[in-house]
MILUM-548943 format. One record per atom (N, C-alpha, C): x, y, z; residue in one letter. Coordinates in steps of 0.1 Angstrom, whole numbers, plus 5000, padded with zeros to 4 digits. Each point is the difference from the previous one (the first is absolute). Example, Ala and Ser with C-alpha at 12.3 -4.5 7.8 and 13.67 -1.06 7.14 Angstrom:
MILUM-548943
513249435078A499150125000A500950125000A499650114993S500950115000S499250115008S
END
This chain:
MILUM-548943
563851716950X499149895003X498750024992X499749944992X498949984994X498949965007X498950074995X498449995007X498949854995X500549935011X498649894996X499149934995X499949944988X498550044994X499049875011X499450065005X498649935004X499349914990X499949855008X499849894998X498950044987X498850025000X498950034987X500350114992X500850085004X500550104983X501249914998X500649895004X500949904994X499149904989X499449935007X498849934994X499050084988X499550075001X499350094991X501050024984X501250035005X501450024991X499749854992X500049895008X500549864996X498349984992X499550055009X498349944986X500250094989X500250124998X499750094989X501149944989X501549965005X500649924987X499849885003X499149895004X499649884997X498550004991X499950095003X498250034988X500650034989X500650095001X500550124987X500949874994X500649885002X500649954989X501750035001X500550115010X501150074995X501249925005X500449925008X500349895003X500449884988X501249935000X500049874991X499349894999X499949954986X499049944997X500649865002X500749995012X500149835001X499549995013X499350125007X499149955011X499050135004X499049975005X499150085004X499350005011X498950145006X499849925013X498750125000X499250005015X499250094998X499249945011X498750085008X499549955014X498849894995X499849935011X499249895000X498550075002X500350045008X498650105001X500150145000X498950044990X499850174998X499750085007X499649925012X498950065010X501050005013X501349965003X500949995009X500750115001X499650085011X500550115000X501550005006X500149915007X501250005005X500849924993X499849984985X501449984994X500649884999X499349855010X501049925005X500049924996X499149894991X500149904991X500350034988X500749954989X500250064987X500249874995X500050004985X500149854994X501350024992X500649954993X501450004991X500149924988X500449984990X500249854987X501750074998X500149885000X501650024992X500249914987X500850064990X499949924991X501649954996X499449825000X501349904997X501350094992X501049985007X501550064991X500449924986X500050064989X500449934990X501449915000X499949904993X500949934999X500149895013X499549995003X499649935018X499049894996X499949935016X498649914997X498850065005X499950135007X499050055000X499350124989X500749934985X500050104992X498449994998X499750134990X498150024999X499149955006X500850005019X499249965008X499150125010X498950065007X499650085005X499749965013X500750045014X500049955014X499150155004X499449915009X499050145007X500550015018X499850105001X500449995018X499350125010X499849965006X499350065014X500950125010X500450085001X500950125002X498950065014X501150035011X498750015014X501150165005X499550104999X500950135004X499650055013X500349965008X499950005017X500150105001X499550065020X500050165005X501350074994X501549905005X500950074997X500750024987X499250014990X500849954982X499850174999X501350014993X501249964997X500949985008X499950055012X501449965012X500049874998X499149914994X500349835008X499549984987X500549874994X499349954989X499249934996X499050024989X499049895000X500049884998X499049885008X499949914999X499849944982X500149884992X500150004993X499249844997X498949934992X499649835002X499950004983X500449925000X499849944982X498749914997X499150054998X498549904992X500749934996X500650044989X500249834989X500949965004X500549914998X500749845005X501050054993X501850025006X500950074994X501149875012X501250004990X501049885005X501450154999X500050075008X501450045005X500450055011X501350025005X500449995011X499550065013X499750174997X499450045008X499049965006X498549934992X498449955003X500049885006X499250025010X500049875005X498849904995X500349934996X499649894989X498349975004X499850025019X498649935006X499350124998X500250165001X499550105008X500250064984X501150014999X500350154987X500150095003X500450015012X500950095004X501250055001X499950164996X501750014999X500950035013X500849905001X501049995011X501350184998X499550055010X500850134997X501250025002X500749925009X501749935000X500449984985X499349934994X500549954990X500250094984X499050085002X500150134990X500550105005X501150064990X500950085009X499650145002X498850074990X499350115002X498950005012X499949905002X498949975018X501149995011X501049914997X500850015011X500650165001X500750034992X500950125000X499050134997X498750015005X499150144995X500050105005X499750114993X500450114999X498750074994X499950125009X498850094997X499550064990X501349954990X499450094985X499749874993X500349875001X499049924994X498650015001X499549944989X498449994994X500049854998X498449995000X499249874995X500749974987X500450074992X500849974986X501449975003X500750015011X501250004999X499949835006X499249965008X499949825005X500149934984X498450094997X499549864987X501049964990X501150164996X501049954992X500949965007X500549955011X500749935011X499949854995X498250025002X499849834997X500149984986X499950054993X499749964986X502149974994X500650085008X501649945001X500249885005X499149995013X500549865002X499349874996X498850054996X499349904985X501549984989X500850064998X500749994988X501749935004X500150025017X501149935003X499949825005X498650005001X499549905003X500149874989X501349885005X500349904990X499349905002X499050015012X499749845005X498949994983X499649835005X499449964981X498549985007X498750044996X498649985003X500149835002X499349965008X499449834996X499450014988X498950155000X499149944988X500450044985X501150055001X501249994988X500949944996X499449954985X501149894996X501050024989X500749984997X501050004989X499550064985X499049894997X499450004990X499150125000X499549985009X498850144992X500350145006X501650005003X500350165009X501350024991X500150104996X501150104990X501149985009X500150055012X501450045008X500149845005X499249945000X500749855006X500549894987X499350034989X500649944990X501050064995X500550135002X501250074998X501349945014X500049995008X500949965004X500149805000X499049954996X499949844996X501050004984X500150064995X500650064988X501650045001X499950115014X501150005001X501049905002X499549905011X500849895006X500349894992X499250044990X499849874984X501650104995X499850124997X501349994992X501150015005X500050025015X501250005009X500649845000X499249905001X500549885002X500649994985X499350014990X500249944987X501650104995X500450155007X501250014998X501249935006X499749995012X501049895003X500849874994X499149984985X500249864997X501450044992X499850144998X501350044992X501250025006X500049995013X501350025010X501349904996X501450014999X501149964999X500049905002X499949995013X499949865009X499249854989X499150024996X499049874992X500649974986X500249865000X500049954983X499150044994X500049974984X498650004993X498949925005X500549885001X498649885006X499450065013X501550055009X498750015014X499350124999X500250094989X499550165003X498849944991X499749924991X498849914996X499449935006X500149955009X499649935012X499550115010X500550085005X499250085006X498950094996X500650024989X499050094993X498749874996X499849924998X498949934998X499349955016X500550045005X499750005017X499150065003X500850124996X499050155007X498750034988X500649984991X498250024985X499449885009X500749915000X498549875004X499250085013X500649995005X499650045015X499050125001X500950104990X498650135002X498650014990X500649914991X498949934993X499049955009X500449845007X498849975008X499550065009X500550135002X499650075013X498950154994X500049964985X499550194994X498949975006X498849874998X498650025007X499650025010X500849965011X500049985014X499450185007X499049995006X499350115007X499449975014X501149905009X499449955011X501350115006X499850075008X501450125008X500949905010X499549935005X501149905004X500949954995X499249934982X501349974998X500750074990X499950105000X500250124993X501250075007X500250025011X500650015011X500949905000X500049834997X501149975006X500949964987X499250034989X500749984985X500750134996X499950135008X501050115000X500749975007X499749975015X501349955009X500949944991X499549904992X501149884999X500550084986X499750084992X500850054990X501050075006X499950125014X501450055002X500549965006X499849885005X501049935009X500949954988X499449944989X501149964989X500450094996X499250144993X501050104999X501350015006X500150005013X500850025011X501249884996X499549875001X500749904997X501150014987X499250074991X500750044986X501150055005X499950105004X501150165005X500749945007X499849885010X501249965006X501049894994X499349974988X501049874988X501150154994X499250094994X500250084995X501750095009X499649985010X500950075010X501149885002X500149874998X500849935000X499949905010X498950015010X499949895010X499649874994X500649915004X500349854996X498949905005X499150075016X499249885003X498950034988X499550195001X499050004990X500049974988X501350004992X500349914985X499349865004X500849895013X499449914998X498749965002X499150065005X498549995007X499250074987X500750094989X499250024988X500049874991X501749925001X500349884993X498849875000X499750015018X499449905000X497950045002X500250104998X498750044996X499249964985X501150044988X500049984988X499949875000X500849925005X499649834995X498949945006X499750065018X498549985002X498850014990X500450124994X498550074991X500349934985X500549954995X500249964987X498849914995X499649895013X498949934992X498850064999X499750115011X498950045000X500150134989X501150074991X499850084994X500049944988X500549884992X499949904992X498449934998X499550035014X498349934996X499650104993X500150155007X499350124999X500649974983X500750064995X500550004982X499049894997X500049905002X499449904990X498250005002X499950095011X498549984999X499850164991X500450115001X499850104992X500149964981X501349904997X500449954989X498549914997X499349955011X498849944994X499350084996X499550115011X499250104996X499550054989X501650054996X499850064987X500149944989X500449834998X499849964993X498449944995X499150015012X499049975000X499050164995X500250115006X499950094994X500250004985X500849984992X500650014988X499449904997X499549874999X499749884996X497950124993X499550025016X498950074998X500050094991X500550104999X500350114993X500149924984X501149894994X499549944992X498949954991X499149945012X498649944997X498950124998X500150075006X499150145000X500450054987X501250044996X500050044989X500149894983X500049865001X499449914992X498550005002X499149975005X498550025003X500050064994X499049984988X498950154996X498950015007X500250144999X498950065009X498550025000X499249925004X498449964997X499350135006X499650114992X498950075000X498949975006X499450005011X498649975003X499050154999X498849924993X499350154995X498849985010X500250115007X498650015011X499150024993X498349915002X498950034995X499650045014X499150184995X499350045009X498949935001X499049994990X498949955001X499649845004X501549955002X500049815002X500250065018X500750105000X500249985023X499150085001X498750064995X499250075008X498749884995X500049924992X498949915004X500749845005X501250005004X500349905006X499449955017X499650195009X499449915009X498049985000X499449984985X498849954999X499849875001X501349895003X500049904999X499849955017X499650115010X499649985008X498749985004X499349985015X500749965008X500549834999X500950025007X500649865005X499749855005X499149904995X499549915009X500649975015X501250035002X501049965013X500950134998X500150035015X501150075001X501049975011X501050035001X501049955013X499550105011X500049975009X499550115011X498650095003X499250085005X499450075000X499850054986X498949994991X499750074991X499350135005X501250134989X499750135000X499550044980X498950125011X499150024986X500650134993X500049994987X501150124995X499250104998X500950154998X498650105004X500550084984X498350024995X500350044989X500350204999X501250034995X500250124998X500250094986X499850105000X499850104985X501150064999X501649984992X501450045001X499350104993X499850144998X499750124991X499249914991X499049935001X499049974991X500549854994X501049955006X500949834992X498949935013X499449914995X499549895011X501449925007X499749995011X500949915004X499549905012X500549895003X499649925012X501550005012X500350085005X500850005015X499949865008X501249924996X499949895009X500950035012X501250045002X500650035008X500650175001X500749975011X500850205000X501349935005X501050054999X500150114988X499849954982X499450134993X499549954987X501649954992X499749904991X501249884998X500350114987X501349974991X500750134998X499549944981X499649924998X499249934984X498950095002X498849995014X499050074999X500050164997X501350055006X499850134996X500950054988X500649904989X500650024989X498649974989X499549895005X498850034992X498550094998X499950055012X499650135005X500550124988X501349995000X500450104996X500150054988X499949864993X500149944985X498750104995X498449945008X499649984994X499350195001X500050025010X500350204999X500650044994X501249964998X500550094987X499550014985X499849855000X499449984984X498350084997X499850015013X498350094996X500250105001X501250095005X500250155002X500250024987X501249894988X500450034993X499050044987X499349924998X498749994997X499150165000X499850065013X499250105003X500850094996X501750015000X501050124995X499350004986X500149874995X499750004982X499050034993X499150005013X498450054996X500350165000X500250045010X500250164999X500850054990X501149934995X500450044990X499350044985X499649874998X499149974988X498950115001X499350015011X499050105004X500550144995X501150045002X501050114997X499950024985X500449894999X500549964980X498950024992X498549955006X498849994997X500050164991X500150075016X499850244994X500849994986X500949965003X501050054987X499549964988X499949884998X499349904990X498650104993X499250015006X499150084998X500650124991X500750105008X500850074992X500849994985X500049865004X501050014983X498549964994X499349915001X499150004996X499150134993X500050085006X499450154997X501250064994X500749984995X501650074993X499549964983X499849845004X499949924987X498850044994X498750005006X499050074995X500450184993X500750025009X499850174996X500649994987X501549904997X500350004986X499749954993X498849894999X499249914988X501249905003X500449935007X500949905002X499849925009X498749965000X499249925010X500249834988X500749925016X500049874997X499549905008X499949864995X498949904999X499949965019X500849995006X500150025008X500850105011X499450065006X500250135006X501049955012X500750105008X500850005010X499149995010X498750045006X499849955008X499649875002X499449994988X499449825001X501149925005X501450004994X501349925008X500250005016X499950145000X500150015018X498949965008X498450014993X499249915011X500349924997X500049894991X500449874999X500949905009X501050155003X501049965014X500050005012X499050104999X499650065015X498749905002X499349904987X499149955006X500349865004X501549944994X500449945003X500749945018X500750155002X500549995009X498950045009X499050055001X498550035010X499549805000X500149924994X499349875004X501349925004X501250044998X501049945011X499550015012X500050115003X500250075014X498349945006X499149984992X498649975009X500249864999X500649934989X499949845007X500949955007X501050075006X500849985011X499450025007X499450125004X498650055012X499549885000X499349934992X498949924997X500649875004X501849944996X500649925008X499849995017X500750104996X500150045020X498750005010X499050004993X498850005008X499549885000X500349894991X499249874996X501049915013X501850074999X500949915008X499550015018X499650195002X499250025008X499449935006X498849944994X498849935006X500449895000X500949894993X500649885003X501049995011X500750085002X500750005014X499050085012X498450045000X499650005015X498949874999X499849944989X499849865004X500849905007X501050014997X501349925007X500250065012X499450125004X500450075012X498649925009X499050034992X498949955008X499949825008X500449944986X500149865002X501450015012X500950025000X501250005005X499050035020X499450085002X499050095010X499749845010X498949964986X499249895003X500549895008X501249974990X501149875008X500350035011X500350145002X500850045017X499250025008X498650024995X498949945013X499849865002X499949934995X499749854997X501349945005X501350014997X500949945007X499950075018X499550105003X500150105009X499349905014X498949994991X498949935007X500549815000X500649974994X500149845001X501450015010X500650085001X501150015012X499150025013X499150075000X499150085014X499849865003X499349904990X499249875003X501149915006X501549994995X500549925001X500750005017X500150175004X500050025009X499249975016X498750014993X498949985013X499949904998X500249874993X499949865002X500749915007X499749965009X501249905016X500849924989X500850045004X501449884990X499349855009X501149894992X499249875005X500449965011X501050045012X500649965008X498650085012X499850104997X499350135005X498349925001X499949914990X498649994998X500149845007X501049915002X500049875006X499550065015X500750105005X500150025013X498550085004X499750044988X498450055009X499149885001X500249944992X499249854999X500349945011X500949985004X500149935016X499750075011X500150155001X499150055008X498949965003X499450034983X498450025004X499449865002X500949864999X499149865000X500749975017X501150075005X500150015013X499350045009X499450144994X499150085009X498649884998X499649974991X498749944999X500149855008X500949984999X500349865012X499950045013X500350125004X500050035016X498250005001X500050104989X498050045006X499349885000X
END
């Protein structure tokens, strides 16, 4: 008979491989508090089983190790919102009946031997999320796929002519066609119902039963008008597609050439004599040194291409200056080459490169010298823009405190009422 181990050298065992990592990495666990001497809250995560719907998902859970643990097993509650059999859906709690390592326990289980318990039955678990749909979940568009090519084999069974195994087959494409968008789980739910129930129906033509041949017979001639509309509106489709596609490619293509300098003095033509609504006053801001007037947020996507434009073209500018600046040393040098050999000519190398450098030095300051003139024209328009929104500000205050005329009949009869009594 083997000796005991006492409840906290059990526990102690279970922290030193939950810290240390030495345990599988599809779940972990470790105490809630550091300061609990007694061992008995601990926290847990398990991580989603591949290939599942709880795949690269992480569940956290609450693990409670009573006086008697290990004789008796721990309690077990799921934080996060988990859909399988054992958890009860209001609490998250694990029902210990239902997991067979809680029901059936045994003293040499551990906290690691539950979590991969549950993380099993995370992976036997077929029910489908509500908040998972077809479309945007791997394992549910994998079996919507499946039932697509199960039905569509059927069409090849013994049993069908060519026409009806064409007829069916334009059944089931129509059908899962109008159904690929559909992300409501209800009817997601009753549009899988109704594929294996026809699956089923298939297998029993296929098997030789005679009612289901006829109830497929008269299915087919029910759906004929409505799969007849479906072709001819697709046949419009793409003929209207195709018609487009035409004209787009007849059009020639009209280049429109953005002027920076026509949309950054386009809003000088402000302010507005009328505006629709509440006039707002634009606030003048410095993009890295580009004047700009901010009429609304978010900034409109021309404002910040022409922003961008016009930064680039003065960076390019200042790269060219430092260059030339560069070129200037050398120049000098050949300059003093030519001298040293009596091969001094009428114009010298550096005279070319100031010339360029002094060129590109009065680009660069009458753009400054732009930018600053556009500057002071747009905080006039800021200022004037100011003016009107006090002035309109104030003739709304007035129009406010003034007795509308229904308001002002009625004090008038007051006051020639009261003066009649006195």
């Amino acid at each position: 008979m083997t000796a005991k181990v006492p409840r906290n050298f059990r526990l102690l065992e279970e922290l030193e491989k939950g810290e240390k990592g030495m345990g599988p990495e599809a779940c972990s666990y470790g105490l809630a508090d550091g300061d609990d001497l007694m061992m008995t809250n601990w926290n847990g995560t398990i991580l989603g089983p591949p290939h599942s719907v709880h795949e690269n998902r992480i569940y956290s859970v609450n693990i409670h190790c009573g006086d008697q643990y290990p004789d008796l097993p721990p309690t077990i509650q799921f934080v996060s919102r988990v859909n399988i059999p054992c958890v009860d859906a209001k609490t998250g709690k694990v029902d210990p009946s239902k997991l067979p390592c809680l029901a059936q326990w045994k003293r040499e289980f551990t906290m690691e031997t539950v979590l991969l318990e549950l993380r099993r039955d995370h992976r036997s678990n077929a029910q489908m999320p509500r908040y998972i749909h077809p479309r945007k979940s791997g394992v549910h568009r994998l079996a919507c796929l499946s039932l697509y090519h199960a039905l569509l084999s059927q069409c090849s069974k013994a049993w069908l002519t060519r026409s009806k195994a064409s007829d069916i087959r334009d059944i089931i494409q129509t059908r899962f066609r109008l159904d690929k968008p559909v992300e409501s789980p209800s009817r997601i739910e009753k549009s899988l119902r109704a594929g294996y129930e026809a699956l089923k129906l298939l297998k029993s033509c296929a098997a030789g039963d005679s009612a289901s041949i006829e109830r497929v017979d008269s299915l087919i001639t029910s759906t004929q008008p409505f799969i007849q509309k479906y072709k001819d509106k697709c046949a419009r489709r793409a003929r209207r597609l195709q018609e487009i596609e035409l004209e787009q490619a007849n059009t020639p293509k009209v280049k429109r050439h953005f002027s920076v300098k026509r949309f950054f003095e386009s809003v000088l033509v402000r302010p507005y004599p009328k505006v629709s609504g509440i006039r707002q006053a634009p606030r003048f801001v410095s993009a890295r040194g580009v004047p700009i007037l901010r009429i609304e947020k978010p900034q409109s996507r021309r404002l910040s291409l022409a922003i961008k434009i016009k930064l680039d073209t003065r960076w390019k500018k200042i790269l060219r200056k430092q260059r030339l600046t560069f070129e200037a040393a050398q120049a000098r040098e050949e300059d003093a080459w030519d001298a040293f050999t009596s091969q001094k000519e009428e114009v010298t190398w550096e005279q070319g490169v100031q010339d360029c450098l002094k060129t590109v030095t009065e680009d660069i300051q009458e753009g400054d010298a732009r930018d600053l003139e556009l500057a002071k024209k747009m905080w006039d328009v800021v200022v004037a823009e100011r003016k009107l929104v006090e002035k309109e500000a104030r003739e709304r205050m007035k129009q406010d405190i003034e007795p509308k005329p229904l308001v002002k009949g009625w004090l008038q009869y007051f006051t020639s009422a009261k003066a009649a009594v006195q």
